[in-house]
C-alpha positions in Angstrom: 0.0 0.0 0.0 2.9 2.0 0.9 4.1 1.8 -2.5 0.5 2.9 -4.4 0.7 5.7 -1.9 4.4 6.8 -3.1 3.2 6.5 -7.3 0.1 8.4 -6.5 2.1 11.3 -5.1 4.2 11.7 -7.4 1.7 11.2 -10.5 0.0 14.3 -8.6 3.1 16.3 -8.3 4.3 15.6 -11.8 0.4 16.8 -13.3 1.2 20.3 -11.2 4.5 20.6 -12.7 3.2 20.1 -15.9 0.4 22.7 -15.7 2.6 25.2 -14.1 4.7 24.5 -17.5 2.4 24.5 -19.5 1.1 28.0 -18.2 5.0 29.1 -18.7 5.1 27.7 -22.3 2.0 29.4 -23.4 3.0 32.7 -21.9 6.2 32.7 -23.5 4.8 31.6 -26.9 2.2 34.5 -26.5 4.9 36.9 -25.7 6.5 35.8 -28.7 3.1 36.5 -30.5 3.0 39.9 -28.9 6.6 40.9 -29.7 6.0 39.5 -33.2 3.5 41.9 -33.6 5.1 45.0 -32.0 7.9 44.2 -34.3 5.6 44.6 -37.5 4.0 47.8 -36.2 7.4 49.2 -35.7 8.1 48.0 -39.0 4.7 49.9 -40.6 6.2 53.0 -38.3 9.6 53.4 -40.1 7.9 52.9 -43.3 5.6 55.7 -42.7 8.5 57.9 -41.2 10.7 57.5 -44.5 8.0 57.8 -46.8 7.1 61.5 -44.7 10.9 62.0 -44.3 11.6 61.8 -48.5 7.5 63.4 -49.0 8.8 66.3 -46.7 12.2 66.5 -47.9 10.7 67.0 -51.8 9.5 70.7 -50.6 13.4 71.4 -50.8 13.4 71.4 -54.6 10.9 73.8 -54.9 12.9 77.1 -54.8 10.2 79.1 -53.6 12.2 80.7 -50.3 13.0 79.5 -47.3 10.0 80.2 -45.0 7.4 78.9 -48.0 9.9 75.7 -47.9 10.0 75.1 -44.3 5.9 75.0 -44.1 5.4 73.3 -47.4 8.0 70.5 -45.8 6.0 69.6 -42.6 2.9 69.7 -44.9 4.0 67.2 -47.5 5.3 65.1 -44.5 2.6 65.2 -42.6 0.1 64.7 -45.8 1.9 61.4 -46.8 2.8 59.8 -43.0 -1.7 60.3 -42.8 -2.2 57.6 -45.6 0.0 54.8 -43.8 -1.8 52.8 -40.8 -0.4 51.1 -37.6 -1.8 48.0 -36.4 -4.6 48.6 -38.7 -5.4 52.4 -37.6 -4.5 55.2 -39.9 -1.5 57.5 -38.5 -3.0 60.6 -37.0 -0.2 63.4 -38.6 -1.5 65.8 -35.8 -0.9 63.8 -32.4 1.5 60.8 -33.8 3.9 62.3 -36.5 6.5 64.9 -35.5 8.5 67.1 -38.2 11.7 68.9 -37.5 13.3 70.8 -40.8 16.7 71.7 -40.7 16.9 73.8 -43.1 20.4 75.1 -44.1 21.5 71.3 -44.3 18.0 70.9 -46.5 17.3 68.0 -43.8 13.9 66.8 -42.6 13.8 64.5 -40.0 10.4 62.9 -39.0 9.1 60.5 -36.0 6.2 58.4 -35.7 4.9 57.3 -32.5 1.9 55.6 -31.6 1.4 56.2 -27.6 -1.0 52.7 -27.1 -0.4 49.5 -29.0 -2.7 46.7 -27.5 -1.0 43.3 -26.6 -2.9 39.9 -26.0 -0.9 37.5 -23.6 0.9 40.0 -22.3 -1.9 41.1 -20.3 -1.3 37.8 -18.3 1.5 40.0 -16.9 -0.4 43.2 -16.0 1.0 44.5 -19.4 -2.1 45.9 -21.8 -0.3 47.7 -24.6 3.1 49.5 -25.2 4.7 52.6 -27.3 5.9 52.0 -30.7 7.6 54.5 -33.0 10.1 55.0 -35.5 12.6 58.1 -37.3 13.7 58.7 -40.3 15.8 61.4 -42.1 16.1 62.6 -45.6 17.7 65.7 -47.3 17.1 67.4 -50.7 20.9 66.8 -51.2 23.2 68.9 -54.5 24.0 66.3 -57.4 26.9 66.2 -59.5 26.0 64.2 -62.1 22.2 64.0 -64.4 20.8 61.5 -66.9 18.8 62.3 -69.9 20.4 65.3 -70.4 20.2 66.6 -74.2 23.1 67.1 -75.8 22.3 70.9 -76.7 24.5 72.8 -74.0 23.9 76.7 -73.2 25.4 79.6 -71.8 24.4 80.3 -67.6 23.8 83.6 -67.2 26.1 86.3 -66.0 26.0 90.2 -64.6 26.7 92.4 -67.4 28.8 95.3 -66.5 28.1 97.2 -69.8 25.1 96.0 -71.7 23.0 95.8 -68.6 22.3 99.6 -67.9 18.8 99.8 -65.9 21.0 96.7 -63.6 18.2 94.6 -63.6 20.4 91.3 -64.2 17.7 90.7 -67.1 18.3 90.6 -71.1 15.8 93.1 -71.9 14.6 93.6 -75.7 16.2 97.0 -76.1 20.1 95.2 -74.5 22.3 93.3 -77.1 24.8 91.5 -74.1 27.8 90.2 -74.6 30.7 88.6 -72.4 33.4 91.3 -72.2 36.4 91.7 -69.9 34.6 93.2 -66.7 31.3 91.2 -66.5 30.9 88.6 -63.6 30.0 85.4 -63.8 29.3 82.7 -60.6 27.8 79.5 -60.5 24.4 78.5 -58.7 25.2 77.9 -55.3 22.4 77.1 -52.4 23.9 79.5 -50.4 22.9 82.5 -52.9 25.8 84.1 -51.6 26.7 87.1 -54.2 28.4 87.0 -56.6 26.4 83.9 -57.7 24.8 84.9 -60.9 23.4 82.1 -62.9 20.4 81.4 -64.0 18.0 80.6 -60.2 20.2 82.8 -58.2 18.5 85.5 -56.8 20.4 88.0 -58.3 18.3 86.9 -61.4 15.2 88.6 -59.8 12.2 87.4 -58.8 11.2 84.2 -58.2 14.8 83.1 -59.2 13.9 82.9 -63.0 11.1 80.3 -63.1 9.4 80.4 -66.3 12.1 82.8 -67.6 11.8 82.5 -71.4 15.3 82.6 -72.9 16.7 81.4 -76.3 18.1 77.7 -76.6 19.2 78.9 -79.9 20.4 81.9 -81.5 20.2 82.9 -85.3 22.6 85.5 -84.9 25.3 82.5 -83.7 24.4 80.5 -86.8 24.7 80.6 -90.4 25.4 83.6 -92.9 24.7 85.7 -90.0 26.5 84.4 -87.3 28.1 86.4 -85.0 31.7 86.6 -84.7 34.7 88.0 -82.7 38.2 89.0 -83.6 39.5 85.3 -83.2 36.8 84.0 -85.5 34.7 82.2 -82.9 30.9 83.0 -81.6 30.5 85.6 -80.0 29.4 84.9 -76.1 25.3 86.3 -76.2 22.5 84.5 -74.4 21.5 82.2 -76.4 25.2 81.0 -77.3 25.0 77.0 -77.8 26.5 73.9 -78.4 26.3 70.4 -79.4 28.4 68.1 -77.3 28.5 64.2 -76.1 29.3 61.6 -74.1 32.3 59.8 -74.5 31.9 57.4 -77.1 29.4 59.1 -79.0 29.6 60.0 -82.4 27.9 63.3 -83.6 25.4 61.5 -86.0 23.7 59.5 -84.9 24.2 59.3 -81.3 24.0 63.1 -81.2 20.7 62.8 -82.9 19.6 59.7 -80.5 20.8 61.3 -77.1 18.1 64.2 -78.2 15.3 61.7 -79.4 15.9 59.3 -76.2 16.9 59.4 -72.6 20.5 58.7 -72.1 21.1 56.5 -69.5 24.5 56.8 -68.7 25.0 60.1 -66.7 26.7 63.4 -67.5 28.7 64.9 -64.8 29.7 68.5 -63.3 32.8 69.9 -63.6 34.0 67.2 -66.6 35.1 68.1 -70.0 33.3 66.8 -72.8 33.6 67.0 -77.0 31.7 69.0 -79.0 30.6 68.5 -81.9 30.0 71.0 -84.8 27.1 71.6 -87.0 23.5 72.9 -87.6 21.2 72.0 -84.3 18.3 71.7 -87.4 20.5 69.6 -89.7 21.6 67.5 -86.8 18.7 67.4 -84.2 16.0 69.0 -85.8 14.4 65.7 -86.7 14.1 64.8 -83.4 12.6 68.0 -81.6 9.9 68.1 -84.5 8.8 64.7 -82.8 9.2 65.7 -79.4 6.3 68.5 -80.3 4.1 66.1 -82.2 4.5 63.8 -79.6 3.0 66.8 -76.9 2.0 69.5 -79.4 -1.0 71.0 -77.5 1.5 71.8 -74.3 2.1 75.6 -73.8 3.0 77.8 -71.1 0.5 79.7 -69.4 1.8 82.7 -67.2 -1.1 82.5 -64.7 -1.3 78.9 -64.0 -0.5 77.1 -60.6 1.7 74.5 -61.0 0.5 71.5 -59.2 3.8 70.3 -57.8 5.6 73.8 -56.4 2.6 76.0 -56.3 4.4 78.3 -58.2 2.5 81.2 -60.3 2.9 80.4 -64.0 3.5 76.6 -65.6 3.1 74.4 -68.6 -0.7 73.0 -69.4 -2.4 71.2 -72.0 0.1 68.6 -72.0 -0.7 65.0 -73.0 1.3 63.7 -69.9 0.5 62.8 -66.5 3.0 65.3 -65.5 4.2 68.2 -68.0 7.8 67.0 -66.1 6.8 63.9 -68.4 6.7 65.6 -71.9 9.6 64.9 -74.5 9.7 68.5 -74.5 10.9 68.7 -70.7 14.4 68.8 -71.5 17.7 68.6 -68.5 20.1 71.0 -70.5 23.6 71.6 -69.3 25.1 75.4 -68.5 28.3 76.6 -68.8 30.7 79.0 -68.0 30.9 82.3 -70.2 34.5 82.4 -69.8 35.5 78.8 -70.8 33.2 78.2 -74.1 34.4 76.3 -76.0 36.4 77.9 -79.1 38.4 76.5 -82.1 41.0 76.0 -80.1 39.2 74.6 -77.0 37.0 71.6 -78.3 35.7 70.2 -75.3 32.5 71.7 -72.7 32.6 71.9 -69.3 29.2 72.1 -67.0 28.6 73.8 -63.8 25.0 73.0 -63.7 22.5 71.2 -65.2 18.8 72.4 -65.2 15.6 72.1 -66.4 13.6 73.3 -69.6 11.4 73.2 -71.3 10.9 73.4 -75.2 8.3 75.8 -76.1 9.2 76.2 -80.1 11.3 77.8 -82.6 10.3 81.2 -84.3 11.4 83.8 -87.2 9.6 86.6 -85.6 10.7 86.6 -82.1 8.6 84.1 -80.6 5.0 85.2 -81.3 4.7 82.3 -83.3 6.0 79.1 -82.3 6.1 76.2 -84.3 7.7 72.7 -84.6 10.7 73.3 -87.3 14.2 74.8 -86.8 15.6 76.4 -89.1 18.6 78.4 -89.6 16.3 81.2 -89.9 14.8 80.3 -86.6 15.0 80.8 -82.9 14.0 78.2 -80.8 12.7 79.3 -77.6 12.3 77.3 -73.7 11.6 78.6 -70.5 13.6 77.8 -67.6 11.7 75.6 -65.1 14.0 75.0 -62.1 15.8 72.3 -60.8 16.6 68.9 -62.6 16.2 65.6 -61.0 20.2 64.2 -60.0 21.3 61.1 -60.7 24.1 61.2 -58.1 26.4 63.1 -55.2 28.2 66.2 -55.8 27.8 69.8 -54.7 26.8 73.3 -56.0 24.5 72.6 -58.5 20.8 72.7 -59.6 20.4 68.8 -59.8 19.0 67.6 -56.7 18.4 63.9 -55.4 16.5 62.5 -52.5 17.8 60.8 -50.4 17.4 59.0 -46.9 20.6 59.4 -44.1 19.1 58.4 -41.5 
């Protein structure tokens, strides 16, 4: 009996020691569940904070001043961490999102924190919910280096110390510039800092030159009239051009393919590259007449918001989601005045690369546009701003987005 007795008592304490376990296995497998959870909240956090972060970060490239900037940044964040959800629940951008712009480093930097996440098991441990959040970090950072660029370079702009005499920085119909000994010339810079004169600087006046219209082409720097100086070469007027390429690229027709098509391969600041002589309409012309079949109706419209930097004046009637979209939305490079290229100096450095767009060519000085270049023609773009980069480097109008943290 003694023995029945002994296997009974230990049968009974073996049954408690397996329910005690069994109560420690569960609670550990739902913590598991729990943490599993919290771990893909946290994950739907950061992807809500980069997505704000890069939204936010986008308000850098509108070059609308720094105070427009700052508000239009925690706007865009805020507007774009609102359509993500945590545990099922859409962010509140009011009481869960915080936005801190840093501006001279063009940095946003966004948190999302949700105060009360509900747990299930871990309530067997007086726990009910807990905190989840994440950061992120992105910047509106200076490129060095574009793609699709169109192998039509141009002149930046400069400060005219003798053909400029109201001072206004602006070609104005009555002026006839040209680059003499004495006139100024600096790159864009973000800074601004004088003597920066290119074009979106604001020494260019208001609204640093958005929708300036300017010619991508002179007549007067092309056949029977072209203008020339004592050494034989073009002289330096806005509107001064040049075809150049990649390396590798022959003038036709990769010249005439880099204008119908992207170019993938990148073109880079501060690089030299060839030119290549001859006629934009004998050698391109094909190709910019179907870029404007391919968006013909698309015009510039002085009083027009555009949708994207809620800037006064932009391109509609475009066939395109985006008019950023048309072929006629070309990344053009600038240059330095001082080092254009001559018949000694064959090859094209850029300081900048920016963005245009192709309004049309014109004999009569750009009340009618049409399709055709000709030698007789002008061909006429506004500038729109800064071009999408394609990588690092500083001092320039291509921007990329980016996240750093």
């Amino acid at each position: 009996m003694r023995k029945v007795k002994a296997t009974r008592s230990r049968r009974g304490g073996t049954l408690v020691l397996v329910a005690v376990s069994m109560v420690a296995l569960l609670g550990m497998a739902g913590m598991v569940i729990d943490i599993g959870m919290l771990l893909k909240v946290r994950g739907e956090a950061q992807r809500a904070a980069d997505a704000a972060a890069l939204g936010g970060a986008s308000a850098f490239l509108l070059s609308i001043g720094r105070a427009a900037e700052s508000t239009q940044v925690v706007t865009r964040a805020r507007q774009l961490a609102d359509t993500n959800y945590m545990a099922g629940q859409r962010i509140d951008s009011l009481s869960e999102v915080t936005v801190t712009v840093i501006y001279d480093s063009q940095k946003v930097r966004v948190k999302v924190r949700r105060a009360v996440v509900p747990v299930w098991f871990a309530r067997i441990f007086g726990m009910d919910a807990f905190p989840v959040g994440a950061e992120a970090a992105a910047v509106a950072d200076t490129a060095g280096s574009a793609v699709c660029t169109k192998p039509i370079a141009i002149l930046d702009i400069w400060d005219d110390k003798d053909d400029d005499p109201n001072n206004n920085h602006l070609v104005d119909p009555s002026e006839d510039w040209e680059w003499d000994p004495g006139d100024v010339y600096g790159r864009y810079d973000a800074s601004f800092t004088p003597p920066q004169t290119g074009y979106g600087t604001d020494l260019r006046g208001a609204s640093r030159d958005w929708g300036r219209q300017l010619f991508l082409r002179d007549q007067g720097n092309s056949g029977a009239t072209q203008c020339l100086d004592a050494n034989g070469n073009k002289c330096l007027r806005p509107g001064y051009w040049a075809l150049w390429g990649l390396p590798g690229e022959v003038k036709t027709p990769d010249i005439r393919a880099a204008m119908a098509t992207c170019r993938t391969n990148s073109a880079f600041v501060d690089t030299a590259y060839q030119i290549h002589t001859g006629e934009i309409s004998s050698v391109v012309g094909k190709p910019i007449e179907a870029m404007w079949d391919a968006d013909q109706t698309a015009q510039w419209d002085p009083s027009a918001i555009d949708p994207v930097t809620g800037r006064t004046g932009s391109i509609v009637s475009f066939d395109f989601p985006d008019w950023r979209q048309s072929p006629r939305a070309w990344i053009m490079g600038l240059f330095d005045p001082a080092v254009a290229p001559t018949t000694v100096n064959t090859t094209i450095t850029f300081n900048n690369f920016a963005l245009f767009f192709f309004e049309g060519c014109s004999k009569d000085g750009g009340v009618t546009l049409e399709k055709k270049c000709t030698p007789q023609h002008d061909l006429y773009g506004r500038y729109m701003g800064l071009a999408q980069g394609s990588g690092p480097g500083g001092g320039t109008l291509t921007r990329i987005l980016r996240l750093v943290e």
